[in-house]
Structure formats: C-alpha cells, structure tokens
C-alpha positions, 0 to 999 in steps of 0.5 A: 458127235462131231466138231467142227474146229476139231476136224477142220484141225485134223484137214487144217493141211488140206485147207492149206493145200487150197489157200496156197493156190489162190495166187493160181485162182484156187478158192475156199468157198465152204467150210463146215460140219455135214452130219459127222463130217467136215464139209469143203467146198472148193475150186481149184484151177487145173488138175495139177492143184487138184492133184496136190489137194488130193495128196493132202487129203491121203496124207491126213486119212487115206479112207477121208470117212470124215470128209465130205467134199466137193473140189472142183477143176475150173481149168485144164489139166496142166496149170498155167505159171509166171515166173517171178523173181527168184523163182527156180524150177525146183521152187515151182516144183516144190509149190505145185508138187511138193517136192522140189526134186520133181522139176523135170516134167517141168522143164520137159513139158517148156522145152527148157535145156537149161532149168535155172534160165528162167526169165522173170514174167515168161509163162509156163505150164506146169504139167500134170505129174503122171 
C-alpha cells in the first residue's frame, strides 16, 4: 500500500522544482495520495517552467508509475523575467534550466552582445530550450 509522506519524499525535488518558481507565478495546489499514487496538481507560468518540472519528474522515475498529476501552462511558451541585482545570465539559466552553462539562448533570444551587461529591473524573456 502506498504512503503519502514517502512518495512525497521520493517526488520531494518535484515539489521543489514548483515552489522555486513561485516568484514566476508557479503555484502548488494539490498535494495527495490517488490510490497507489502521489497526486500533484500544479500551475506553472509558461513552458519553460513546465519544462523544468518535467526534467525532475524524469530524474526521480523516468516511467513516474507512481505519479498522478495535473501540471498546467497558464502562459506562454517562453517565461517572461526581471532582472535583479546580482543577477547574471548564468545564474537565470541555472534557475530556469538548471544548468548555468546553457545561457546562450538567453542572450540569443534579447539580442544581448554582451551577456554580463544586465540592467537591474529590465525585462527579458527567457526562451524555451529546444
């Protein structure tokens, strides 16, 4: 029989994936036990963070047969940001890909020459990776 506090242990980095956007918007709505499964219900601002979610569910069970879920898109494809003070492209890319190294589609899609000339409150987008 399945528990709750140990599948929500086994998806604890898909919880965390989703609450690490909520600056973004992202919001966990439902947490529980569906049967033999652990049931997420959660809205996530664009395709980018939906993506990221994604990569963590694959990471913690490629198949997810213990996962019931409804993750929903409430924006776009790409995800809108605000610079904030000490922000760096390589910091955006690590939070919204989880890989620092991948912020050249970043500074692609904003037309940005010069990646580390950020301006604290200008806003750009942050492209879905291909």
């Amino acid at each position: 029989m399945a528990d709750l506090a140990t599948l929500q242990q086994k998806y604890e980095p898909v919880l965390k994936a989703i609450d690490r956007f909520q600056p973004e918007g992202a919001t966990l709505q439902n947490v529980a036990l569906d049967g033999e499964k652990l049931y997420v219900k959660a809205t996530l601002p664009s395709q980018v963070t939906l993506n990221f979610v994604w990569d963590q569910i694959k990471k913690v069970d490629p198949a997810y047969a213990d996962l019931h879920h409804e993750l929903v898109n409430t924006g776009g494809q790409n995800q809108p940001y605000t610079v904030k003070s000490g922000d760096m492209l390589s910091k955006i890319a690590q939070h919204f890909y989880g890989d620092g190294n991948l912020y050249e589609p970043i500074a692609n899609a904003n037309n940005l020459s010069n990646p580390n000339a950020l301006k604290v409150g200008e806003q750009i987008t942050i492209p879905v990776r291909s």
